[in-house]
C-alpha positions in Angstrom: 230.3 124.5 97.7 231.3 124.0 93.9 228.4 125.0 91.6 228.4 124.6 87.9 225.4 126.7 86.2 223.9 124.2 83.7 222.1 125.5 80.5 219.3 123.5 78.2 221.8 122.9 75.7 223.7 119.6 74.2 227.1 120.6 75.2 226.0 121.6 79.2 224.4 118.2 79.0 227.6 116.3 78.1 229.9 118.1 80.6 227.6 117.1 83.1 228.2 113.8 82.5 231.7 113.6 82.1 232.6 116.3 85.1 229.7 116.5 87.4 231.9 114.5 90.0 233.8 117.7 90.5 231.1 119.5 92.1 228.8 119.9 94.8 225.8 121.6 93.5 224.7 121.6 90.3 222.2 125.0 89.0 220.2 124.2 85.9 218.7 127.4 84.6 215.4 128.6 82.5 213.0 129.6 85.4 211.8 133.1 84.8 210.0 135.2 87.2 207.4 137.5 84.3 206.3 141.2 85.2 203.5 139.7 85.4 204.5 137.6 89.0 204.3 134.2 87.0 206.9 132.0 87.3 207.5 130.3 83.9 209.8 127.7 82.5 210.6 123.8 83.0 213.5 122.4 83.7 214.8 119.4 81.3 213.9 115.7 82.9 217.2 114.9 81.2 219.1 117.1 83.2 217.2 116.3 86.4 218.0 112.9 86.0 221.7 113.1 85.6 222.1 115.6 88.5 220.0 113.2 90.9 222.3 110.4 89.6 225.4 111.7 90.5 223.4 113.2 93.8 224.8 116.4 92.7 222.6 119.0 95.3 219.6 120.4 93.1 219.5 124.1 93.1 218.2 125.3 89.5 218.5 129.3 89.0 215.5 131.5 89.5 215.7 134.7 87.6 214.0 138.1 86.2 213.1 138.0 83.4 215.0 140.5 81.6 216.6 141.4 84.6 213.7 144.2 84.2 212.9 146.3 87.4 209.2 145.9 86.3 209.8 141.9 87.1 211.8 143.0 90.1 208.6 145.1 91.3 206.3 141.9 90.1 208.3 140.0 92.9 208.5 141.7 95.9 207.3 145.1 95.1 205.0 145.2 98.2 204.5 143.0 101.3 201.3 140.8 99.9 203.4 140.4 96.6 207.0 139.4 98.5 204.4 136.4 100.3 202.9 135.2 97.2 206.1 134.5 95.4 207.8 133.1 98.3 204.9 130.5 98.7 204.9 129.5 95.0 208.8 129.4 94.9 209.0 127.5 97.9 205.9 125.2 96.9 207.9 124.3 93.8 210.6 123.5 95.6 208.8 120.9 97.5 206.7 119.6 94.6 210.1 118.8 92.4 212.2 118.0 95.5 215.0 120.6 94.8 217.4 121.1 97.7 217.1 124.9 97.5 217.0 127.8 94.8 219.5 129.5 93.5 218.1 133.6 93.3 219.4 135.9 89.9 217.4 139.0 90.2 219.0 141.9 88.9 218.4 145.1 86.9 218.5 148.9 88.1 215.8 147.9 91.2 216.9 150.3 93.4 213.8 151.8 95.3 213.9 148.0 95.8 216.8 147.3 98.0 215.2 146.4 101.5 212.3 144.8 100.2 214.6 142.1 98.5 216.5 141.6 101.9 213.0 140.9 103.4 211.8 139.0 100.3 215.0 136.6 100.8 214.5 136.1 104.3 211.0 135.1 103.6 211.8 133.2 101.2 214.2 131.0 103.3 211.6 130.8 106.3 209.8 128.8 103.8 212.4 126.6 101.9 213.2 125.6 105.8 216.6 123.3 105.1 216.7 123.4 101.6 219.5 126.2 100.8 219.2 129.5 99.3 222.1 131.3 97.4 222.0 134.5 96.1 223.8 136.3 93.4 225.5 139.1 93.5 226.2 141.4 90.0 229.4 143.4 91.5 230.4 146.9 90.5 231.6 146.1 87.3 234.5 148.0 85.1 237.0 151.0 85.8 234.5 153.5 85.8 232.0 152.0 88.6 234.7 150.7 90.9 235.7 153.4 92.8 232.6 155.9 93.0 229.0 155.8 91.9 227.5 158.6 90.3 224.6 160.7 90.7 221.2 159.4 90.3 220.7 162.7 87.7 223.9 161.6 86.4 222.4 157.5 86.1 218.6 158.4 85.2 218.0 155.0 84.3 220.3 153.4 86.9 222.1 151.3 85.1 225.3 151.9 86.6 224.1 152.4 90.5 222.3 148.9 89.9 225.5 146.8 90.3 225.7 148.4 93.4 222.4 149.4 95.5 220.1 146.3 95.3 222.5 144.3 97.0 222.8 144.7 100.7 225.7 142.2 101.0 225.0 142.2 105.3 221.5 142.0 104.9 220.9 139.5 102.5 224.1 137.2 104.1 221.2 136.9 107.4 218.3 135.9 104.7 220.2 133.3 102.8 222.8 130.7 103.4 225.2 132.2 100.1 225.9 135.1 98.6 227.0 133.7 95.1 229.6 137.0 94.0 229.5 137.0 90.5 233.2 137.6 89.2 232.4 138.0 85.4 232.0 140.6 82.3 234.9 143.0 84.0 234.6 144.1 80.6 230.7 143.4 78.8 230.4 143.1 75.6 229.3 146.3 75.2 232.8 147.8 76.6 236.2 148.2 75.0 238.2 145.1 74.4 239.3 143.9 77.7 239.7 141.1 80.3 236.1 139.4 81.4 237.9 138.2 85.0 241.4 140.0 85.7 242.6 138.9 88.6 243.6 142.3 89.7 239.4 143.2 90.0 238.5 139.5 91.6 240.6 141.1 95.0 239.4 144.2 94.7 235.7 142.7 94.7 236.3 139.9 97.2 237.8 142.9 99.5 234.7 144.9 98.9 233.1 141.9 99.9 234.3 141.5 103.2 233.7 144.8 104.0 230.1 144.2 103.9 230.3 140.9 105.5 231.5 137.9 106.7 233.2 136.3 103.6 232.7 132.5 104.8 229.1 133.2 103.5 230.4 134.2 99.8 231.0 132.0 96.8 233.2 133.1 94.0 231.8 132.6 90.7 233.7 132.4 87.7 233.5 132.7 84.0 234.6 129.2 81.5 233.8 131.8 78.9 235.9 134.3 77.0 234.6 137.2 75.4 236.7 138.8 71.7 235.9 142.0 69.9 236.5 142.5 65.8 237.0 145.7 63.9 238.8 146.3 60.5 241.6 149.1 60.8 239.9 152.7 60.7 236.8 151.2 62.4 235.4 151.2 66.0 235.2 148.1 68.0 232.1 145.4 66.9 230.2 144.5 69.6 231.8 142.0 72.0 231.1 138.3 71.2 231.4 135.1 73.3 234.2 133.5 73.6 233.5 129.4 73.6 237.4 128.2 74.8 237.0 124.5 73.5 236.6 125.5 69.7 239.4 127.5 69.7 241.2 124.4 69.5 243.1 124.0 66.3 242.7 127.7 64.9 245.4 129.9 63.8 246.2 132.3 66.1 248.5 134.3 68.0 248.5 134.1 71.7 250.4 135.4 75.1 249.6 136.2 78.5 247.2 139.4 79.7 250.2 140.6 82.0 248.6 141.3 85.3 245.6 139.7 85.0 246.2 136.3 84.7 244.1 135.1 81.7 245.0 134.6 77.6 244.9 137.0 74.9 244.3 135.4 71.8 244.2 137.6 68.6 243.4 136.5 65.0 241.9 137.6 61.5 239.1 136.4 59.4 236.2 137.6 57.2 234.7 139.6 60.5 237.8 141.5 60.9 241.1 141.6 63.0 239.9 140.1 66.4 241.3 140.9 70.0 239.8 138.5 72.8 241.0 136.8 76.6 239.8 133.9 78.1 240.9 131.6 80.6 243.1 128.3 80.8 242.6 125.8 83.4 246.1 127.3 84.9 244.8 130.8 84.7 241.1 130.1 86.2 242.8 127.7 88.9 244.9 131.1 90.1 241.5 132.6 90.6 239.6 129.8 92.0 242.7 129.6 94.9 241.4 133.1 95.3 238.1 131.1 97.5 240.9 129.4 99.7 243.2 132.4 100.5 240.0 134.4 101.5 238.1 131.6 103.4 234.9 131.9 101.0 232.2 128.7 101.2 233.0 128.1 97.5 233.2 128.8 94.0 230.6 128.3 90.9 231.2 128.0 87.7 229.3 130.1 84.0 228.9 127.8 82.4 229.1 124.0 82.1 230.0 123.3 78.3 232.2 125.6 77.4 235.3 124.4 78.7 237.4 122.0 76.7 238.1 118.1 77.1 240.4 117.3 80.1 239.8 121.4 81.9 238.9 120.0 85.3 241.5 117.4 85.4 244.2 119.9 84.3 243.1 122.2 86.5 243.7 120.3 89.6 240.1 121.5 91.8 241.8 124.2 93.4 239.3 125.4 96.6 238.3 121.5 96.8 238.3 122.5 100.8 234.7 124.2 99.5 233.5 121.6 97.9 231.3 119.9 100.4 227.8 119.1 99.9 
């Protein structure tokens, strides 16, 4: 499996077109599951039209909205509610033809954590051979990657939530892939830092494997950067995205993350001094080997768009031996 994520914009559109021959599986996105249990949003005709002409495998991304737990409870709260949403998902499927969903629920849902291994396998007993992938939000950052505090110590959950929901065995026997999602190391909301170091993408994939059998488990894998501005004297502004093709032609000073394998690009303007990283085609193709050293089904791709002219070609497919369809 290669999977680019594909949004409703102009730029996701043209990538499409010029690169979807280096993928498998292509995941357009704006379906939202409501608290209320409605499933709302359409996906563009235009971007059907192009993945079914480059017979891309159709697989657009369900989410929560808000990644909310109420949504989360909406879905498969209880056994009656985990049935109804599985028949309308599934029902969708087979009105517009996909060739399987890809799940995003997340959020702090942890009284939650078996009923969405049974709401998955439900889910696929319904979409019969149409393919289910499901992501998975890792334990994300310094402080979560080693231990996970306290529920007293997390009353909200935020932290535990990259961690409980997600029963890596369980859900592995409900869907066909477990879609690891190896981005925002570092959120925007963090200290300046790497969005992917490499260092982390092991320790995650190792976690991984752990849990369960990593053939099953697709990397994904930011085309984003993420850079942080603040004027001597003044905390860190929030963290902002990163968008790798317009840094093209700016001034700015650039060398290597050392040990991570990713850029740091640092320059000044109105905002403030900025610090960011980001990824190169040779930087992300270091990771993306990562899928072929561990013998994972694939890797995916956040999101089509970004990336400048000539990124896939330069970047040589690494894990093409996941690419099948």
């Amino acid at each position: 499996m290669r999977l680019a994520w594909i949004l409703d914009t102009p730029d996701s559109l043209h990538s499409l077109r010029n690169n979807g021959s280096h993928f498998s599986h292509a995941s357009p996105t704006g379906l939202q599951i409501t608290e209320t249990g409605q499933l709302l949003g359409q996906l563009n005709p235009e971007i059907l039209a192009e993945i079914r002409r480059q017979q891309l495998r159709l697989v657009p991304l369900v989410a929560n909205a808000g990644f909310a737990v109420e949504t989360a409870a909406a879905l498969f709260g209880t056994a009656s509610l985990r049935r109804k949403h599985a028949d309308l998902l599934a029902a969708r499927a087979e009105a517009e033809q996909w060739d399987g969903i890809n799940l995003d629920i997340e959020g702090p849902f942890l009284d939650f954590r078996q009923e969405y291994v049974e709401f998955t396998a439900l889910l696929k007993s319904k979409l019969g051979e149409r393919q289910l992938s499901v992501d998975i939000v890792p334990r994300t950052g310094p402080a979560t990657m080693d231990s996970v505090p306290l529920r007293e110590q997390d009353p909200e959950g935020w932290v535990r939530a990259w961690k409980e929901p997600f029963d890596y065995a369980g859900l592995t026997h409900s869907a066909d892939y477990l879609i690891l999602m190896g981005y925002d190391y570092t959120s925007r909301l963090m200290q300046p830092g790497p969005v992917a170091p490499l260092p982390w993408l092991q320790a995650i994939l190792s976690y991984a494997g752990s849990e369960t059998q990593l053939e099953n488990v697709v990397l994904g894998l930011p085309l984003y950067g993420r850079s942080w501005a603040r004027w001597p004297g003044c905390s860190w502004a929030e963290g902002r995205t990163i968008i790798p093709r317009l840094l093209e032609g700016w001034p700015r000073r650039e060398s290597d993350h050392q040990g991570h394998r990713c850029r740091v690009v640092q320059w000044q303007d109105d905002a403030g001094r900025h610090w960011g990283s980001y990824d190169t085609p040779e930087t992300l193709a270091a990771k993306a080997q990562l899928a072929v050293d561990h013998g994972l089904a694939g890797t995916a791709f956040w999101r089509l768009g970004f990336e400048p002219a000539g990124f896939w070609e330069r970047m040589q497919a690494p894990g093409s031996a996941g690419t099948t369809r």
